[in-house]
C-alpha positions, 0 to 999 in steps of 0.5 A, a space after each residue: 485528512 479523512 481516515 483510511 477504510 482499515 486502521 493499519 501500522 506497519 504500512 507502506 505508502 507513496 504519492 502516485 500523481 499527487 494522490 496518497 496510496 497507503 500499502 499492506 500492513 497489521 491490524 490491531 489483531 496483528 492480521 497482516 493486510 494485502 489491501 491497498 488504499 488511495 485517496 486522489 488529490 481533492 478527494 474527500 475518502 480514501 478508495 480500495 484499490 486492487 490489492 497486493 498479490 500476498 499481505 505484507 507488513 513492516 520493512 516494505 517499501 513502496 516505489 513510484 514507477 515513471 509514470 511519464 508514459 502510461 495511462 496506469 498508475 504504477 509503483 514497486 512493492 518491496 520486502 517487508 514480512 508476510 502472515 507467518 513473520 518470513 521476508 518477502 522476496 516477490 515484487 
């Protein structure tokens, strides 16, 4: 498995179309991170994907929507905590 674009802790992460995403996080300078990162089935890197609209670390979860209808990758981003250790109410 390559290594991800950021080391990151505290991440989400879920299979979207056999493809690994990993989701938000904390750096080891405990900055929290609102990247996203895909590897693709068969890829050989890990790929920067649009990112989360606010950083989230720690107690998220991430949920693969039913894809069977949409050209579009899509999951749901859920709680977690933001840059000031206060809980994320947005999806």
């Amino acid at each position: 498995m390559p290594a991800l674009m950021d080391a990151r802790c505290s991440h989400a992460c879920c299979v979207v179309r056999g493809g690994i995403v990993v989701i938000g996080a904390t750096t080891s300078e405990a900055a929290v991170l609102g990247s996203v990162e895909m590897i693709a089935e068969g890829e050989g890197s890990f790929t920067g994907q649009p990112p989360l609209t606010c950083g989230r670390k720690a107690n998220t979860v991430a949920i693969v929507v039913d894809e069977s209808s949409s050209a579009v990758r899509h999951m749901l981003v859920l709680g977690g905590y933001d840059e000031d250790d206060q809980t994320v109410s947005t999806v």
